[in-house]
C-alpha positions, 0 to 999 in steps of 0.5 A: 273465776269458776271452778272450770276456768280454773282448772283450765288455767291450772292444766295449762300451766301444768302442761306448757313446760311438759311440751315445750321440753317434748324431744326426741333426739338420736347421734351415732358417729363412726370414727378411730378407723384402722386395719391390721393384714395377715399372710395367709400364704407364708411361702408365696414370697409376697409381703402383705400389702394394702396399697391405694390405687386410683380406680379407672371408673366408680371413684367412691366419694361421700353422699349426705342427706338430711330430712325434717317434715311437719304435718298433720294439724300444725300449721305452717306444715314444712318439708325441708330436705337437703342432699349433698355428693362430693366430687371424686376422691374427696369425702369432706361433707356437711349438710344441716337442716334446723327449724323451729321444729327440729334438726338434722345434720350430718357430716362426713370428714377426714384426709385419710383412712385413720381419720375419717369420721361419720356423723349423724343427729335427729332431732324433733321438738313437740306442740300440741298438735301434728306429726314431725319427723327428722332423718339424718344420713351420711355415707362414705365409700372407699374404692382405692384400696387394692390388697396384696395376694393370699392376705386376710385384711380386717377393718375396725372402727368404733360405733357410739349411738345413743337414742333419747325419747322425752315423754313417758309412756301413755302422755299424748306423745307417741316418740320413737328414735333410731339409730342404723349403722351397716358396714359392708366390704366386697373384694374383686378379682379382675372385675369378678366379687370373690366374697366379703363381709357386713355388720349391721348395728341398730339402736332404738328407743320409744315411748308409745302406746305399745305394751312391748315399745323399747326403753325410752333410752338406749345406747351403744358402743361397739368396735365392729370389724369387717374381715375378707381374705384374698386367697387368691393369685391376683391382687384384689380391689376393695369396696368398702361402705360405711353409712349412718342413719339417725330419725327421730318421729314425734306424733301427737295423739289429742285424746288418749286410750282408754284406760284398762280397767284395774283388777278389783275395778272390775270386781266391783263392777260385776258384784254392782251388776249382781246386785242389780239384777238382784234387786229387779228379780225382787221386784218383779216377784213382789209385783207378781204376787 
C-alpha cells in the first residue's frame, strides 16, 4: 500500500468516530407554575380573587410543531414537518418528528395551572455532506383566568434550557443551538388592554468559524414572573401565553478556511523576501559591470 493509500485509510479511520458522534442538541422545558395576589385597594371591601370563567369567544388551547430538514449534498434530501392544536380548553399535546438525521418533539401536559408543563427538544446528527436542521416549538394559552378589582396577580415558573454543540471550533461543522422562551400577560377591562408584562429568555451555543460565536455549551435556569395590576373598578380578564422554541442547525463546509498566518511566520516570510530581493540587486549589479 502506498504512502497515500495509507494516509487515507488512516484519516478515515480517524474521522468516522468524530462524524458519527457530530450533534447538536438543545431542551427547555417550563414547569412548577403558581401565583400569588396582592390587595392593592384594602378598603374597597372586595377580597382578592382569581377565578376561572369560561370565555364566550378565543378559548385558548395548545399549538405544537415540530421541523426537521435535510438538504445540500445529502441524499435523500427530506422535509418532515408536524403541527398539531388542540380542541377548546384542553392543552394536552405531543407531536415528534425522528429520523436518521435528527429529532424533535414537543409536548404540552397538564390538568390545571400548578401542573402544566411545556417542552421542547432538537436534535441533529452530522455525515460529511449537507445541511440538517430541527426546530421544536410548543405553546399553551390560558384565557379563563378573571381577576378581582384593585388586585396585583404575579405569575412564576421555572425555565431550564441547556444547549450543546459537539464540534470544536474550526473542524468542518459549523453547529448552532438555541433555545427561546417568551412569556407575556395582558389584562382586559370590558374587552379594553388595560397593561400587562412580558420576559423573554434566550440560550444559545455554537462552534463555527466565527471569532465572537458563543460558547459551545450553555444553560439556564430562572424563576421568571409576570406581574399586572387591575387597579381598576371592574374585574379583569387575562390572557396569558407561554411558548417554547429549541432549533439546533448542523452545516457541513468540505474545504476549511484558510489558516492565518502565526506572528513569527510572517516574520520569517517577509526576511526570505528581503533577502530575495537582495540577492537579485546582486546580480543585477555584477551583470552591469
Amino acid at each position: 500500500m502506498n504512502k497515500f493509500a495509507a494516509g487515507v485509510v488512516v484519516a478515515a479511520t480517524l474521522a468516522s468516530p468524530l462524524l458519527a458522534q457530530a450533534q447538536v442538541r438543545v431542551d427547555a422545558s417550563l414547569n412548577n407554575f403558581s401565583y400569588t395576589l396582592v390587595d392593592l385597594l384594602p378598603d374597597d371591601g372586595i377580597v382578592p380573587s382569581l377565578s376561572i370563567v369560561a370565555p364566550g369567544g378565543f378559548a385558548g388551547g395548545s399549538r405544537i410543531y415540530g421541523n426537521l430538514s435535510q438538504y445540500g449534498d445529502t441524499v435523500p434530501q427530506l422535509d418532515d414537518s408536524r403541527t398539531q392544536s388542540t380542541t377548546r380548553y384542553n392543552r394536552d399535546i405531543t407531536a415528534r418528528v425522528d429520523s436518521p438525521a435528527g429529532k424533535a418533539s414537543a409536548s404540552v401536559s397538564g390538568t390545571d395551572f400548578a401542573s402544566l408543563q411545556l417542552r421542547t427538544t432538537a436534535s441533529t446528527t452530522s455525515t460529511t455532506a449537507g445541511t440538517r436542521q430541527t426546530n421544536a416549538y410548543a405553546s399553551s394559552n390560558i384565557v379563563e383566568f378573571v381577576l378581582s378589582p384593585g388586585t396585583q396577580v404575579s405569575f412564576f415558573a421555572d425555565f431550564n434550557g441547556s444547549a450543546l454543540t459537539a464540534q470544536p471550533k474550526g473542524s468542518r461543522f459549523r453547529e448552532d443551538a438555541e433555545i427561546e422562551g417568551s412569556f407575556s400577560l395582558v389584562g382586559y377591562v370590558q374587552d379594553r388592554a388595560i397593561g400587562g408584562d412580558s420576559k423573554l429568555i434566550r440560550v444559545k451555543a455554537a462552534n463555527g468559524y466565527y471569532d465572537a460565536s458563543p460558547p459551545a455549551t450553555m444553560s439556564a435556569h430562572e424563576r421568571f414572573s409576570l406581574t399586572f395590576d387591575n387597579n381598576s373598578a371592574f374585574s379583569s380578564n387575562l390572557n396569558l401565553k407561554f411558548a417554547l422554541n429549541a432549533s439546533a442547525d448542523t452545516q457541513y463546509y468540505s474545504t476549511l478556511p484558510l489558516p492565518v498566518p502565526e506572528p513569527a511566520t510572517t516574520a520569517m516570510l517577509l526576511a526570505g523576501l528581503g533577502l530575495v530581493a537582495g540577492a537579485a540587486r546582486r546580480r543585477r549589479k555584477i551583470q552591469g559591470n
